[in-house]
N, C-alpha and C positions, 0 to 999 in steps of 0.2 A: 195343131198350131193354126190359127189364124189364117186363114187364105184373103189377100188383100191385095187391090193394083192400084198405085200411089206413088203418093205424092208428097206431099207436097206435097205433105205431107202425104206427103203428100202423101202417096204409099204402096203402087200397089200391083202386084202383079197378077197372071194368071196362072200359072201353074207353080211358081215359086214364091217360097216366102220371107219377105222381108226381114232384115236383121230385129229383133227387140229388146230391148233397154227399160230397166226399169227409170234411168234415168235420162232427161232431152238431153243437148248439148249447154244449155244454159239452164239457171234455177230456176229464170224469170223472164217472160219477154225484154229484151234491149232494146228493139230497134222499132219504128213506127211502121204500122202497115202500106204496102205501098202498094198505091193502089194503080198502076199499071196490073196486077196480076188482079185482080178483082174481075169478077164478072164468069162467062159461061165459056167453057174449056171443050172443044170434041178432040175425038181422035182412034182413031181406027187401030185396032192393037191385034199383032198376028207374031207368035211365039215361034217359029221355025217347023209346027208340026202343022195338023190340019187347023188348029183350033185358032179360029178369030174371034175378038172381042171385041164389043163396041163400045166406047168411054165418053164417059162428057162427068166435067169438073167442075160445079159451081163455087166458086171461090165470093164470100162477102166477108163485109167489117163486121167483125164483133161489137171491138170498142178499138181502144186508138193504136194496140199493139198485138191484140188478136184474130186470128183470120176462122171464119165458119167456111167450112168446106164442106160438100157434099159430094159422094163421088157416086155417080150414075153406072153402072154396070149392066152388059149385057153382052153374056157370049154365044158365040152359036159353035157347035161341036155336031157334027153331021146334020140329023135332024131335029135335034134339040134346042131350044131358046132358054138361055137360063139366067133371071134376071138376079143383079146383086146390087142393092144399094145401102153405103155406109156414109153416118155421119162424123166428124172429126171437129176438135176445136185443134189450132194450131198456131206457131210463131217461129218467126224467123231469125235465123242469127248467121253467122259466119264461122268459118272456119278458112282463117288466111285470106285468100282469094273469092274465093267458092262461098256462093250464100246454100243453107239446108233452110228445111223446113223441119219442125219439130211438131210431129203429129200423135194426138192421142185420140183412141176412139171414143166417142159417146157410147155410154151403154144405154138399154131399155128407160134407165131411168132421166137419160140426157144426161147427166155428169160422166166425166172423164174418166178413160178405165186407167192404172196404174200402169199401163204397158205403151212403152213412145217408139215410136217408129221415125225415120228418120232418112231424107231424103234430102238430094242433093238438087237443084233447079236452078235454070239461067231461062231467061228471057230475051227474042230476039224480035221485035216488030210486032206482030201479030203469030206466034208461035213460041209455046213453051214448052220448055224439053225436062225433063223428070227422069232423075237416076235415082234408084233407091238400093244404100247402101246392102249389099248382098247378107242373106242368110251368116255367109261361111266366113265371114268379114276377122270372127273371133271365137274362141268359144265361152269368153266372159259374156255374160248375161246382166249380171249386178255390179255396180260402179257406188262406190261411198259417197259421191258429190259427181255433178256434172263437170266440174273442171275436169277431171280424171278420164271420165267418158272422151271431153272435147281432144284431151291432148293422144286418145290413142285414135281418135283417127285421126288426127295430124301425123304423127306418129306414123302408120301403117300408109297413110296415102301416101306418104314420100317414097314408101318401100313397093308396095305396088297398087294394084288396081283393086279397090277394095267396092264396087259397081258393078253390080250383074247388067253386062254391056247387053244381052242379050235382048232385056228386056228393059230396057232403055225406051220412053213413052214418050211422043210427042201429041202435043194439042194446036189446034188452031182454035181460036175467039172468034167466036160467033154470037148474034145475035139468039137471044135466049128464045128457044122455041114457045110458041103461046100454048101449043099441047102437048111440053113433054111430059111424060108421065114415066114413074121408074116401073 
């Protein structure tokens, strides 16, 4: 499976992995890109054991309802440095209260893989917080239409916590480094 720390698409964590859907929560982007979430994302990610990650989230406009995301990865596990970087197109939508992000990977060739990941983000000043709907959330996998998708995690969030609290990721916006390099 897929090893990803996100977002928010976003998507993505370090040692667990993300719920996937063959389908988003919508069929089609709804809403405009807002561009408060735009721009360069860090954040220091440390899982409850030894292992620290270091994150940074390049979030741009695609076009007027798609986000280009880039997620910069680098963990460090004793003496080890092990870089991961993945690219994602994505769009946002809602669910009741709560805005997701609806993330797909680029593959080698740049277009979208068939596999959407799917995360939950709120925004507070200069700091964005990233839940990424858990593995264990379900064990449907394939949904006939996105409404179907949308309404069981409406559905399941009322009943419980369907977010690996665990690995709950925060960023702070910073100014884009002139040398970073993945």
């Amino acid at each position: 499976m897929t090893k990803l720390l996100w977002l928010l698409p976003l998507s993505f964590l370090l040692t667990a992995c993300p719920f996937e859907s063959n389908m988003p929560l919508e069929k089609a982007p709804v809403e405009p890109v807002d561009s408060s979430l735009l721009g360069f994302w860090y954040g220091i990610v440390k899982d409850g054991s030894d292992y620290f990650g270091i994150e940074a989230l390049e979030i741009s406009r695609q076009s007027d309802s798609l986000y280009s995301v880039i997620r910069y990865g680098k963990a460090v596990k004793g003496d080890m440095i092990l870089p991961d970087t993945s690219f994602y197109t994505a769009y946002s939508s809602r669910v009741r209260d709560q805005s997701f992000m609806n993330l797909a990977a680029l593959g080698p060739d740049g277009k979208p893989n068939k596999v959407w990941y799917i995360s939950a983000y709120s925004l507070s000043q200069d700091t964005l917080q990233v839940r990424t709907v858990t593995e264990t959330f379900t064990t449907r996998k394939s949904f006939p239409r996105p409404e179907d998708f949308k309404k069981l995690v409406l559905d399941m969030s009322q009943n419980r916590n369907i977010f690996d609290e665990l690995f709950t990721l925060s960023y702070r916006k910073i100014p884009k480094p002139a040398s970073f390099k993945p």
